[in-house]
Rosetta silent file (secondary structure, phi, psi, omega in degrees, C-alpha in Angstrom):
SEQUENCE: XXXXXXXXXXXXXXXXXXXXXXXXXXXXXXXXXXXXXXXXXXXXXXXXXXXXXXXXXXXXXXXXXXXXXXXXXXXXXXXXXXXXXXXXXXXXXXXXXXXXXXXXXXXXXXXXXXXXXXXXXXXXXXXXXXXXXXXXXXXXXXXXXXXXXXXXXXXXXXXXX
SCORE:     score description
SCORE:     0.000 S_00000001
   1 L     0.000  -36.738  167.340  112.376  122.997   58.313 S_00000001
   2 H   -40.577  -67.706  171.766  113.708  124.233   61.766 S_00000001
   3 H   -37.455  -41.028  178.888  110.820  122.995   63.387 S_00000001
   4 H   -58.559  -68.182  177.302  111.429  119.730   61.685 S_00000001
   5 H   -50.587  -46.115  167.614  115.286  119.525   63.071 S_00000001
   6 H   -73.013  -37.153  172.473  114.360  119.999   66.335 S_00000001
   7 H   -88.428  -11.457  142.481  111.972  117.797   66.952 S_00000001
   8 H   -18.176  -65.606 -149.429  114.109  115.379   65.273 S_00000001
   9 H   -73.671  -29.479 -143.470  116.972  116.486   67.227 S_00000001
  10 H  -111.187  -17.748 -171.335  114.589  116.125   70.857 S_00000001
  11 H   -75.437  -60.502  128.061  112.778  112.305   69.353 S_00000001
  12 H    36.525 -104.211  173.380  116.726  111.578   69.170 S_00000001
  13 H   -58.906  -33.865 -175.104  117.755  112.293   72.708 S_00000001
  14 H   -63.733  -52.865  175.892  114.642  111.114   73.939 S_00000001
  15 H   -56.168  -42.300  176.610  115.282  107.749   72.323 S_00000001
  16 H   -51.832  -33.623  173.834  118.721  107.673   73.550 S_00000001
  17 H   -64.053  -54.903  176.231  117.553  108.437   77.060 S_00000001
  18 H   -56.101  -26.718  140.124  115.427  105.796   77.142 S_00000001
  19 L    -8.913  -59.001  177.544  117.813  103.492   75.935 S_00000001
  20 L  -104.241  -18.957  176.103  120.150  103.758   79.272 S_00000001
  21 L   -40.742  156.355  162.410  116.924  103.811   81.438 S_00000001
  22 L   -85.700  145.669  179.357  117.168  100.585   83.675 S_00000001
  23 L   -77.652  121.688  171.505  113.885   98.400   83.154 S_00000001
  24 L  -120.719    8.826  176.803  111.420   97.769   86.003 S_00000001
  25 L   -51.680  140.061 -168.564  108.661   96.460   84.243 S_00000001
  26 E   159.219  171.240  163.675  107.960   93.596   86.642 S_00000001
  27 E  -105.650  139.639  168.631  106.505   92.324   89.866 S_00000001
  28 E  -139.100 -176.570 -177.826  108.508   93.848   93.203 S_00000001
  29 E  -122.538 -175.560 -165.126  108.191   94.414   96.485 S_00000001
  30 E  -173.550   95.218  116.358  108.438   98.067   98.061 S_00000001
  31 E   -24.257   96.927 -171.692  109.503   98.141  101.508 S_00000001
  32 E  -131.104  166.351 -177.459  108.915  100.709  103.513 S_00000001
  33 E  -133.405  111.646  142.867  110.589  101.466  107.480 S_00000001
  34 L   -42.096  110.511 -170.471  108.948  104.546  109.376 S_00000001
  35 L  -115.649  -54.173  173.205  111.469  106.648  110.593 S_00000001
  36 L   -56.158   47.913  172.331  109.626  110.105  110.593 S_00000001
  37 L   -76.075  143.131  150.832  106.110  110.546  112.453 S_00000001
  38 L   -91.700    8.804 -173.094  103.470  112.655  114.276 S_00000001
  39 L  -135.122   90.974 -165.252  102.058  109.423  115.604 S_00000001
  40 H   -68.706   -2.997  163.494  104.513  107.686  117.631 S_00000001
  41 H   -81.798    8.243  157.929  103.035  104.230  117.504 S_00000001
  42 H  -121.714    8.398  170.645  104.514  104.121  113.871 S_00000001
  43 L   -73.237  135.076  150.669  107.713  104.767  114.477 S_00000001
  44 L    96.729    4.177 -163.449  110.021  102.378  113.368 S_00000001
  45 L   -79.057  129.158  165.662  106.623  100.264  111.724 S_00000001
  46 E  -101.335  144.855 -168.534  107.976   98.421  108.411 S_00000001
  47 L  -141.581   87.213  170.188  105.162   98.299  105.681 S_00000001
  48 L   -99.437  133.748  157.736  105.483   95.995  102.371 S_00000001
  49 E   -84.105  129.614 -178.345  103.575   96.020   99.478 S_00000001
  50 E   -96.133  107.580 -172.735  103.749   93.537   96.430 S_00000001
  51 E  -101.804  158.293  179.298  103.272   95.902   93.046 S_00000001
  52 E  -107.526  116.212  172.938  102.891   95.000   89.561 S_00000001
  53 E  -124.777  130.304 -172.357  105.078   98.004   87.764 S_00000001
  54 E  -123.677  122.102  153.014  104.859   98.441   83.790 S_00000001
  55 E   -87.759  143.797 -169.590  107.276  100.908   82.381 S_00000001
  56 E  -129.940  114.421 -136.785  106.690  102.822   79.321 S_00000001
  57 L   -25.377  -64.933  174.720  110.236  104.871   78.803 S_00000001
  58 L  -119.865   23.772 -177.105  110.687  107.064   81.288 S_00000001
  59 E  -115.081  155.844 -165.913  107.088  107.018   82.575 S_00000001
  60 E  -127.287  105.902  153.941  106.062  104.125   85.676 S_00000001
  61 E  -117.216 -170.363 -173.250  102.983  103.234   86.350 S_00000001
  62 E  -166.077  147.072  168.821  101.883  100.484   89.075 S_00000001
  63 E  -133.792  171.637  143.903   99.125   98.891   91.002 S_00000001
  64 E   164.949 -145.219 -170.740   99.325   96.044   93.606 S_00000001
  65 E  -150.117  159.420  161.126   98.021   95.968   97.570 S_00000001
  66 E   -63.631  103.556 -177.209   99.727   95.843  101.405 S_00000001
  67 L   -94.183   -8.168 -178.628  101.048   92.562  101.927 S_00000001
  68 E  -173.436  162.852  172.138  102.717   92.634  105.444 S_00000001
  69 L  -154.267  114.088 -177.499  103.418   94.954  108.289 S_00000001
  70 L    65.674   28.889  162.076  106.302   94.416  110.762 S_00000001
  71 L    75.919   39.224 -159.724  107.194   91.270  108.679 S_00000001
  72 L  -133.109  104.653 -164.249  103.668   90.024  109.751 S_00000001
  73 E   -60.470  169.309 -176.854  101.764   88.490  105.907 S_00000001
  74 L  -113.291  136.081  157.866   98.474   90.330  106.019 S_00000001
  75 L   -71.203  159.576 -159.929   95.226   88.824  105.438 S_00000001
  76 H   -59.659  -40.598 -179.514   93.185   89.177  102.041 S_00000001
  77 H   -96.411   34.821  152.368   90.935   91.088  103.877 S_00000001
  78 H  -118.536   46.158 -174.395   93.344   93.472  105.676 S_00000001
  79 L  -112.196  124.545  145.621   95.187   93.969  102.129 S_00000001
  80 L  -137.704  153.152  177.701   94.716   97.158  100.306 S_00000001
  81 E   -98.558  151.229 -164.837   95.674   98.396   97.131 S_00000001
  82 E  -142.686  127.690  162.580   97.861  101.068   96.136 S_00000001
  83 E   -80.696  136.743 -174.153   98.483  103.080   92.584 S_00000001
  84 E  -115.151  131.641  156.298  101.842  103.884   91.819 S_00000001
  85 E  -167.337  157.461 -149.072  102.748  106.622   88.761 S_00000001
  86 E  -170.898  175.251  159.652  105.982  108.296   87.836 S_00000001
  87 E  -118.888  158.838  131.917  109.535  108.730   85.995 S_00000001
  88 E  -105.537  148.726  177.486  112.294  107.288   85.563 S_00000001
  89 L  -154.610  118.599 -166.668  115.601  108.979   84.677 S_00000001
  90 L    69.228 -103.807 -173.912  118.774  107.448   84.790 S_00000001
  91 L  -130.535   40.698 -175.065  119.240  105.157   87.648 S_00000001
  92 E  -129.721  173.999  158.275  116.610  106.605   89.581 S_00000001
  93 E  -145.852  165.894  152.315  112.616  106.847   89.807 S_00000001
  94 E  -124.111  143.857  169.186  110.188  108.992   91.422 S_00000001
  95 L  -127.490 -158.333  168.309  106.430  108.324   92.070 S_00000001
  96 L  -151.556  153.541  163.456  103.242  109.507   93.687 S_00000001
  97 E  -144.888  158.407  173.781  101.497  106.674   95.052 S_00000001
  98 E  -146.084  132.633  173.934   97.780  106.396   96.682 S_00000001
  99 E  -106.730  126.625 -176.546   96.877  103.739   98.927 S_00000001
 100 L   -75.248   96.193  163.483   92.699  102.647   99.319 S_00000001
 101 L  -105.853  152.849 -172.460   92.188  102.188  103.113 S_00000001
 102 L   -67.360   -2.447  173.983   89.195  100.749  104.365 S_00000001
 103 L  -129.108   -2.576  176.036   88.176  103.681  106.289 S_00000001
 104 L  -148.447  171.670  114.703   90.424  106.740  104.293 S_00000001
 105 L   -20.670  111.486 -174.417   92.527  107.570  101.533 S_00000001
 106 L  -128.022  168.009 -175.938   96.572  108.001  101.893 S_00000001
 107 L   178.973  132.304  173.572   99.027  109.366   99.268 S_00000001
 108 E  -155.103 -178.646  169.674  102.742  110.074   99.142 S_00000001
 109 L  -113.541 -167.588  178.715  105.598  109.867   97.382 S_00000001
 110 E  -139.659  147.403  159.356  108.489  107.226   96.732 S_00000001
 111 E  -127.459  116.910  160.514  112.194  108.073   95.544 S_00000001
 112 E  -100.860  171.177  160.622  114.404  105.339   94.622 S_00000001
 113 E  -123.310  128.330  160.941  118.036  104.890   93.437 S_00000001
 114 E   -62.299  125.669  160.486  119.057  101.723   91.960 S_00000001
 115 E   -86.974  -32.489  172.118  121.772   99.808   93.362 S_00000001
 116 E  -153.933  152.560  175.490  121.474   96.692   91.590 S_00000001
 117 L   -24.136  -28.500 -172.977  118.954   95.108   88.589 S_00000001
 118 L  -131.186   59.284  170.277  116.752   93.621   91.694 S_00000001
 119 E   173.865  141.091  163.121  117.094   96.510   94.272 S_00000001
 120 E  -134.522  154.086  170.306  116.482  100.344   94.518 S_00000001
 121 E  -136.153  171.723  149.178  116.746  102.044   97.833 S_00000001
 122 E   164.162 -136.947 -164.670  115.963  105.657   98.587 S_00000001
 123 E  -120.966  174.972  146.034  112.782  107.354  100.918 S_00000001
 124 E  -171.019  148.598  148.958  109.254  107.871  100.713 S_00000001
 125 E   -38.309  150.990  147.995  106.420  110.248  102.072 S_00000001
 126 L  -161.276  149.583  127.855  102.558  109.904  103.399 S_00000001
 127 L   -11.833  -61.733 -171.062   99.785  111.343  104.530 S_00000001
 128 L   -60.043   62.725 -175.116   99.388  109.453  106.909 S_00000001
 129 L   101.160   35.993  178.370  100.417  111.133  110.481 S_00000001
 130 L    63.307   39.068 -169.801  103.354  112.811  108.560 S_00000001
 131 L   -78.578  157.911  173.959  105.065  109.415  108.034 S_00000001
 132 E  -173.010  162.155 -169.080  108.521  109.434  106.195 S_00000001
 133 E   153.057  164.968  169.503  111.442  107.053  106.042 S_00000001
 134 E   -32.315  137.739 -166.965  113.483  104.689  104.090 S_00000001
 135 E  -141.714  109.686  168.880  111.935  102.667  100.996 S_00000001
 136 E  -124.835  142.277 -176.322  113.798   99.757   99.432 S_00000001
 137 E  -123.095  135.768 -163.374  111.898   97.884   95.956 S_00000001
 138 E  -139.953  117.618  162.733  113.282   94.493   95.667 S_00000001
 139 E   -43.209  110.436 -179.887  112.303   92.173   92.420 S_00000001
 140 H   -40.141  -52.354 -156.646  109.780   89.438   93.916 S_00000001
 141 H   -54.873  -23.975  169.593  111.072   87.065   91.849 S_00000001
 142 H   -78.955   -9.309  178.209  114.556   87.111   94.124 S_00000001
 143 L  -112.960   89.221 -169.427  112.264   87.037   96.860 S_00000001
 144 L  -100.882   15.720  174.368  110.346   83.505   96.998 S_00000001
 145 L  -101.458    4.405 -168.206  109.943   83.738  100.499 S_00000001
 146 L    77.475 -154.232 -172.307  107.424   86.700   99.620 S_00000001
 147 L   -76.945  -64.623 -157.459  106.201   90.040  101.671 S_00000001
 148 L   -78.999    6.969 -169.205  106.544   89.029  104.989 S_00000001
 149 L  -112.030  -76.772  159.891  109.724   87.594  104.098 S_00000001
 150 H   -31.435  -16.047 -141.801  111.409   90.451  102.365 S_00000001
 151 H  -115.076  -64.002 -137.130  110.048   93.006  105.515 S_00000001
 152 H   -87.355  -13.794  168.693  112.059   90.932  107.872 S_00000001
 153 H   -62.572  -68.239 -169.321  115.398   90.632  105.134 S_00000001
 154 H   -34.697  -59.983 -163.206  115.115   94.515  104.889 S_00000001
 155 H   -61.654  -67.475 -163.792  114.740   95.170  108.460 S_00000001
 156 H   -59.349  -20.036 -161.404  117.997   93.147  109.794 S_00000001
 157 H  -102.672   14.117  175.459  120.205   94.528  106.734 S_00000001
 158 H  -134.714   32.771  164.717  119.094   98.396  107.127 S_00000001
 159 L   -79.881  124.156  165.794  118.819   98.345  110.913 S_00000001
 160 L   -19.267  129.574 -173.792  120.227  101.482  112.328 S_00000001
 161 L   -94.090    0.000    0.000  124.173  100.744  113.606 S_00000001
């Protein structure tokens, strides 16, 4: 009967948590700015991706591919896709992501915080040359100008002061 109350007591909070999660099921775009390198020909490189993200309560997953770089759309065949999976908890997420490059593998993570229903901000991680920096995920649907469109909104309204 203990056993019983507790996991009662833990389905409970779990439902409640999930409740106040914020919802990202959706298509976005995920913005990223280099700030952090070993390879100085990426500093300062902005890199968006368009993702598909399906939430399941506090778990994230995602797919989608690299849609621009330095607010420049990318062709289908310089596009790769990248897996997204995670939590969310409260008015945040975390992920791991892996990106398919045509000649290696990359993988890092992403942290956002929401700021508003159609915006998170926060960092992310790579592989690649020890990259790190700024991350903002922006609902596509607020963005109808697209990837390369969003890379170059981001860039003037987070440019260093």
């Amino acid at each position: 009967m203990r056993a019983a109350r507790n996991l009662l007591a833990v389905l409970v909070a779990s439902t409640a948590t999930a409740a106040t999660l914020p919802e990202l099921t959706g298509t976005w775009l995920v913005v990223d700015r280099v700030e952090r390198t070993d390879y100085a020909a990426f500093r300062d490189l902005r890199v968006a991706y368009r993702v598909e993200l399906r939430q399941e309560g506090v778990w994230l997953f995602g797919s989608g591919e690299k849609c621009a770089e330095n607010g420049r759309p990318l062709r289908a065949a310089e596009r790769t896709p990248i897996s997204i999976a995670g939590t969310v908890s409260g008015g945040a997420a975390t992920a791991r992501w892996v990106e398919t490059g045509r000649r290696r593998e990359s993988e890092g993570t992403f942290a956002w915080r929401l700021v508003a229903d159609d915006e998170a901000r926060g960092g992310f991680t790579s592989t690649v040359a020890g990259a790190a920096g700024r991350s903002t995920l922006v609902r596509a649907d607020d963005n109808p100008g697209g990837c390369a469109r969003a890379t170059r909104a981001t860039q003037r309204a987070r440019r260093p002061r």
